[in-house]
VEXDREN-2710 file (C-alpha; in Angstrom, 1 decimal):
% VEXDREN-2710
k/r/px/py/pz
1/UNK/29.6/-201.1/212.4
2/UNK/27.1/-198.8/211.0
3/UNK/27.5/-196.5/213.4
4/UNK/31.2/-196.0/214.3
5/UNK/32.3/-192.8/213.5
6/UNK/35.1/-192.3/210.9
7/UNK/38.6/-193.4/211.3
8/UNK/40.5/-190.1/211.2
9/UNK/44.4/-189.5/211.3
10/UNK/45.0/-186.2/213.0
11/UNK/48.4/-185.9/213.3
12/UNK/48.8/-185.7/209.6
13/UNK/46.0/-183.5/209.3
14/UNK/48.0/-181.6/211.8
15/UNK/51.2/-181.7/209.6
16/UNK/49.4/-180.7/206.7
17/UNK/48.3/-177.6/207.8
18/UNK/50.0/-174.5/206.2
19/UNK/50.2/-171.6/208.0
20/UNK/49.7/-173.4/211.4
21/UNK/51.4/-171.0/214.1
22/UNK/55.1/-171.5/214.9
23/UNK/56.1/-170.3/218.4
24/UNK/58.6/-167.4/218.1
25/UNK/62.5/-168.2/217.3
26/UNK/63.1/-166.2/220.7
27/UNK/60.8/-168.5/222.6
28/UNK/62.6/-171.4/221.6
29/UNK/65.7/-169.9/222.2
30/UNK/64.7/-168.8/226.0
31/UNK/63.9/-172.5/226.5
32/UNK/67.2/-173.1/225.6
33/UNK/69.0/-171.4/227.5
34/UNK/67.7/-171.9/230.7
35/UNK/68.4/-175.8/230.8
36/UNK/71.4/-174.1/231.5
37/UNK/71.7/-174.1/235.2
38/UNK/74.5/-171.2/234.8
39/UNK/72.3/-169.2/232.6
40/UNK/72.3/-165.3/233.3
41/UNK/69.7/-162.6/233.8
42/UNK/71.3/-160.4/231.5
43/UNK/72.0/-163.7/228.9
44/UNK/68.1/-164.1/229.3
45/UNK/67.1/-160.7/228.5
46/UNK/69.6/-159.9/225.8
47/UNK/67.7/-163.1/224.4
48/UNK/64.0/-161.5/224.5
49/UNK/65.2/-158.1/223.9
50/UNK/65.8/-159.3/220.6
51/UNK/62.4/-159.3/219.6
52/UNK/61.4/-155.7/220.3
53/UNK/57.3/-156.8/220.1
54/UNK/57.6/-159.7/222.4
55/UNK/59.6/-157.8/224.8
56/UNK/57.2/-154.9/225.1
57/UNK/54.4/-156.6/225.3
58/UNK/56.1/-159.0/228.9
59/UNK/57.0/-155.7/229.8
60/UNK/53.1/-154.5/229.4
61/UNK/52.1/-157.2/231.3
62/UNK/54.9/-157.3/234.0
63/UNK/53.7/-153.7/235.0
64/UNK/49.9/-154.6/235.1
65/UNK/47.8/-155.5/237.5
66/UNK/48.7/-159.3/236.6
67/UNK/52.1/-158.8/239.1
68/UNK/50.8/-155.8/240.9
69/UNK/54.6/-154.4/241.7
70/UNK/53.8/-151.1/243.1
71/UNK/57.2/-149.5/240.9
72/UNK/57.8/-149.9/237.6
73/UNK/60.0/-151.9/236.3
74/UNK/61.5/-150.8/233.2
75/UNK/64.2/-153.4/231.9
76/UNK/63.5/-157.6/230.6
77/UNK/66.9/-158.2/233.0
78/UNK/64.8/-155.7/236.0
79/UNK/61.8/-158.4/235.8
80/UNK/63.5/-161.4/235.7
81/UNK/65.3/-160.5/238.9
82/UNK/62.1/-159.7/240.3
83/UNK/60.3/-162.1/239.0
84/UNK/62.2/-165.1/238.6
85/UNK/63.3/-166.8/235.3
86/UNK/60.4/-169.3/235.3
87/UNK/57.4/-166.2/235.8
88/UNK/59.6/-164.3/232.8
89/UNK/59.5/-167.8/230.4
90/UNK/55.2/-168.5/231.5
91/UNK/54.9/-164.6/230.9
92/UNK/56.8/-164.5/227.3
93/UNK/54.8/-167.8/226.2
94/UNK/51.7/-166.9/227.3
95/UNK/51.9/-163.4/225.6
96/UNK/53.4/-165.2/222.9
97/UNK/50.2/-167.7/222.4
98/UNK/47.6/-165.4/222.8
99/UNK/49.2/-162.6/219.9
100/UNK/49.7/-165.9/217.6
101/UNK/46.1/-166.9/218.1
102/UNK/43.7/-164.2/219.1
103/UNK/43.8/-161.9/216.1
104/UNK/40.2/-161.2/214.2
105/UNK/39.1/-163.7/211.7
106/UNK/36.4/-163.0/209.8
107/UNK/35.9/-166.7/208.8
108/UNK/35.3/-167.9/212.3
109/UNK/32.5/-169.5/213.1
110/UNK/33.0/-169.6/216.6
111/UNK/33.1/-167.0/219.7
112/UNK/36.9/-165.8/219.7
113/UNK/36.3/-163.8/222.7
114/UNK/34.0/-165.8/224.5
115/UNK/36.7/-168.8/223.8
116/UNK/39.9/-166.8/225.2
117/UNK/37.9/-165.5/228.2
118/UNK/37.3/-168.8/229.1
119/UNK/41.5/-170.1/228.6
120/UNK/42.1/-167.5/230.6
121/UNK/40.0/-168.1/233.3
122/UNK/41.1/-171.7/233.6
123/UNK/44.5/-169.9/233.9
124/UNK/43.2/-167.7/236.0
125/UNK/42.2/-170.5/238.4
126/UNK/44.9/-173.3/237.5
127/UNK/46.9/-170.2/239.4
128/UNK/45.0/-170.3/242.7
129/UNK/44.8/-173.7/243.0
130/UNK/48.0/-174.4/242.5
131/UNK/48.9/-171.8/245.1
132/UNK/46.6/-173.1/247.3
133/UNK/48.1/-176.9/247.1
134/UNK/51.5/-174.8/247.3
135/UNK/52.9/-176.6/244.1
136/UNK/56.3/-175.5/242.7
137/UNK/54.6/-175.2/239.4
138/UNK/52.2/-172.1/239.6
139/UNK/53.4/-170.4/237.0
140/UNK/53.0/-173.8/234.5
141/UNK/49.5/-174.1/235.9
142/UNK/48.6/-171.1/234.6
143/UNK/50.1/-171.4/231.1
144/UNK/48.6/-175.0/230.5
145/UNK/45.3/-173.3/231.9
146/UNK/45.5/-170.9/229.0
147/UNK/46.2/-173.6/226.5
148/UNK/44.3/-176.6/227.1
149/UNK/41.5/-175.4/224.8
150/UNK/43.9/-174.6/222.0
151/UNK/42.6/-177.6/219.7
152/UNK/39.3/-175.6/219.4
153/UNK/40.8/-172.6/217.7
154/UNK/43.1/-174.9/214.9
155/UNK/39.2/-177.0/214.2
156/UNK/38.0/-173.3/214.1
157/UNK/40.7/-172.0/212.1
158/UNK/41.8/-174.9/209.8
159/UNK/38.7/-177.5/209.8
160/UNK/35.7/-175.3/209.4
161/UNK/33.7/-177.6/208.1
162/UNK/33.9/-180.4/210.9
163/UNK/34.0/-177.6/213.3
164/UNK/31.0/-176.5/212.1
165/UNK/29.0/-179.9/212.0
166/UNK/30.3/-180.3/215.9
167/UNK/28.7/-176.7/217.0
168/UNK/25.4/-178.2/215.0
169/UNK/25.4/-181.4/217.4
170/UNK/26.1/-179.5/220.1
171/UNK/23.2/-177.1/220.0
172/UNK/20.8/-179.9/218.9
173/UNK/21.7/-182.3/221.8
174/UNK/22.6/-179.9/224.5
175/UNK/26.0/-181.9/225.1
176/UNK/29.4/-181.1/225.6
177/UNK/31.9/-180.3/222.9
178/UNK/34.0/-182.7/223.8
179/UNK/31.2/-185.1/222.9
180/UNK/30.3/-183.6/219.9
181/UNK/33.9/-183.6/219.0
182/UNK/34.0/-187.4/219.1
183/UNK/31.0/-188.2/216.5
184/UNK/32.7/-185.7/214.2
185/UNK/36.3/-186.5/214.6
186/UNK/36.1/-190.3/215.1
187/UNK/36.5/-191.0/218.7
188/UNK/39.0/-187.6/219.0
189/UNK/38.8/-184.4/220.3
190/UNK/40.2/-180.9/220.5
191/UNK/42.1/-182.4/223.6
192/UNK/44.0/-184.4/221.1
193/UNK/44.6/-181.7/218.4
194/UNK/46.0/-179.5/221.3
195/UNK/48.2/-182.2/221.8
196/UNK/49.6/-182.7/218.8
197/UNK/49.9/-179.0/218.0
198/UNK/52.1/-178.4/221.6
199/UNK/54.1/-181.6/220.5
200/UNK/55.1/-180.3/217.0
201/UNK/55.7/-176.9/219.0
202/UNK/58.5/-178.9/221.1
203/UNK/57.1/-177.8/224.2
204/UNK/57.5/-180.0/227.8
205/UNK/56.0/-183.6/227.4
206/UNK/54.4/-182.1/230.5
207/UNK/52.0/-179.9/228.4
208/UNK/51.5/-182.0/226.1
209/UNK/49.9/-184.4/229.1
210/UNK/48.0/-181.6/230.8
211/UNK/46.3/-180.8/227.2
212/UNK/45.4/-184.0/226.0
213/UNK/44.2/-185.5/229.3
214/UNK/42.7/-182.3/230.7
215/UNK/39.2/-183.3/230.2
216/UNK/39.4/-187.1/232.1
217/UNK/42.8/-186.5/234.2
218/UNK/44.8/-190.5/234.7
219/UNK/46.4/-190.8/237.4
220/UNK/48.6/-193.3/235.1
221/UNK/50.0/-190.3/233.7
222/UNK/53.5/-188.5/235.5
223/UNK/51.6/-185.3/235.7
224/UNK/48.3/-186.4/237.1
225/UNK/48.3/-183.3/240.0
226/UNK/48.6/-180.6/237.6
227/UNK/46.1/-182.1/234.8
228/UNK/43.9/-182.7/238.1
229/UNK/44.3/-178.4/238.9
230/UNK/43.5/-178.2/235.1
231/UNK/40.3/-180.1/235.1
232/UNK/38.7/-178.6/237.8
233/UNK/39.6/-175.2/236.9
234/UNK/37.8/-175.3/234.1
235/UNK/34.7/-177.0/235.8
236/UNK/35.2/-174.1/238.3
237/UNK/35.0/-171.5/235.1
238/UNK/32.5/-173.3/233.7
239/UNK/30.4/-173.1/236.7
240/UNK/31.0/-169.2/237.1
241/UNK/29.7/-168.6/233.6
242/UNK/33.5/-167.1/233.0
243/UNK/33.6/-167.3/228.9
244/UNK/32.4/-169.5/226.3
245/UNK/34.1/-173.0/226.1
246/UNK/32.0/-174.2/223.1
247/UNK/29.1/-175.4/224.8
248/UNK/26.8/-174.8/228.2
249/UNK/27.1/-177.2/230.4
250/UNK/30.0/-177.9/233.3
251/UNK/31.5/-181.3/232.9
252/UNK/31.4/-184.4/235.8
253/UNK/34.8/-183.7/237.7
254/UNK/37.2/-186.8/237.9
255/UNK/36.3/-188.0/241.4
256/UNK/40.3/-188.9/241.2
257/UNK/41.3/-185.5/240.1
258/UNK/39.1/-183.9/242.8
259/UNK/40.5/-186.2/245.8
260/UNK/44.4/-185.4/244.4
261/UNK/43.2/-182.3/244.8
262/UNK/41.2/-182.5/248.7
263/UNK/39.6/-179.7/248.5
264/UNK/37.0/-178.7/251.2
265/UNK/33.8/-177.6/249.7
266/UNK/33.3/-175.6/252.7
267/UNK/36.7/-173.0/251.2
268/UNK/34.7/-173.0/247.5
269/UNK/33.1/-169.5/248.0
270/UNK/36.4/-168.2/249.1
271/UNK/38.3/-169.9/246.5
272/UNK/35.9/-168.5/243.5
273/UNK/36.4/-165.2/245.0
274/UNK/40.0/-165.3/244.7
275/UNK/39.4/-167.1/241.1
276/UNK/37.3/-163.7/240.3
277/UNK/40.2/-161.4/241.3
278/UNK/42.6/-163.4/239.4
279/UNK/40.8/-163.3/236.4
280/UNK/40.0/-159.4/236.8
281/UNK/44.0/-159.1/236.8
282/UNK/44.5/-160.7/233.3
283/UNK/42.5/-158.2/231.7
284/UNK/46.1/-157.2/230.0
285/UNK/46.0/-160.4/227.6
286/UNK/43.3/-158.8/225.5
287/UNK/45.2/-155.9/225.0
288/UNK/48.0/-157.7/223.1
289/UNK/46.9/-158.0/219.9
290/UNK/46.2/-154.2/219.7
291/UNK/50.2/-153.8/221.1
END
């Protein structure tokens, strides 16, 4: 048809890149060890230690506001104790992700800072949701919060010229990204890129789920109730003007997403004002690129 956009194959654009991020050795190697049920502390620490950057940097963000511990806590093997090995993991990928990603680039044409202070909103508010629905998984919610835009920084960083024609059609039809995305990219979006890019990064087929399904949650998929926190944290952000996701307008939530979720409209004002609080607490993030 005249109008069907073009067939394009993303993951090999994906594997063509050069110079795509790689997560740290040290991250891969945490993940490692702790599908070992007898996995120490120290065995953890002596693990980030190794990378004397990545370990300052959890330690920055351990003694921030973020936790809020009123002592400090000097030692990787002291916050893990404290914190738990699954906080320490979220904590040293998270810091990981946004130093791989967040540097200046003069070539960009989109807003860096706008974009991350959106991703970390919806982490920001992934958090207290899944707090709120007292989920196991708090700490995942607020890492797939912080990534499920990461697609848009790999079309702003590696496909400027798409990226570019999709920012056009957004501000000349006033739609969503997403939308934009799909004329451009035929039929795909940065949902699918961040996909892709989690996937080649070995990361939990639950992340790669959350990212590529964040924007129309299924409740086909094994991780439906965390996708659903997703989605509506980032209509929630949207909706309190928190960053810049690409475009101006706050997406239809998934009626399904939002009954998984039953939340009473009467708590929304109390749950953005815990949302703003949270958010004021990651302040830290933008800090590590300049650590």
């Amino acid at each position: 048809m005249e109008n069907e956009p073009p067939k394009i194959d993303l993951k090999r654009i994906i594997d063509s890149i050069s110079g795509l991020p790689t997560l740290p050795v040290v991250i891969t190697k945490v993940t490692k060890l702790m599908q070992n049920p007898k996995v120490s502390a120290a065995e953890i620490a002596q693990a980030i230690s190794s990378d004397q950057a990545l370990a300052s940097k959890i330690l920055k963000i351990v003694n921030s506001s973020f936790y809020g511990f009123p002592s400090r806590i000097k030692t990787i093997t002291h916050a893990i104790v404290i914190l738990g090995f699954n906080s320490i993991k979220a904590t040293a990928m998270s810091a990981s992700i946004f130093s791989s990603f967040s540097g200046e680039d003069k070539d960009s044409i989109f807003d860096m800072e706008g974009f991350w202070s959106h991703s970390i909103g919806v982490g920001a508010a992934s958090k207290i949701l899944a707090k709120r629905l007292k989920m196991k998984e708090v700490e995942e919610a607020f890492l797939a919060g912080l990534m499920h835009d990461l697609g848009k920084v790999i079309l702003d960083q590696y496909m400027h010229k798409p990226f570019s024609r999709i920012l056009d059609i957004v501000k000349t039809k006033k739609c969503l990204i997403s939308e934009a995305e799909k004329i451009v990219l035929g039929g795909h979006t940065h949902a699918d890129i961040g996909a892709l890019l989690v996937q080649k990064w070995n990361l939990n087929p639950e992340f790669v789920a959350i990212i590529k399904d964040h924007n129309a949650p299924t409740s086909a998929s094994d991780y439906f109730k965390i996708t659903s926190v997703v989605h509506v944290a980032d209509a929630f952000i949207r909706a309190m003007d928190i960053g810049n996701p690409g475009d101006d307008l706050i997406p239809k939530i998934n009626p399904g997403a939002w009954n998984e979720l039953n939340i009473n409209p009467v708590s929304l004002p109390q749950i953005f004002k815990e949302i703003s609080e949270e958010v004021k607490k990651t302040e830290i993030f933008f800090k590590m690129t300049a650590s």
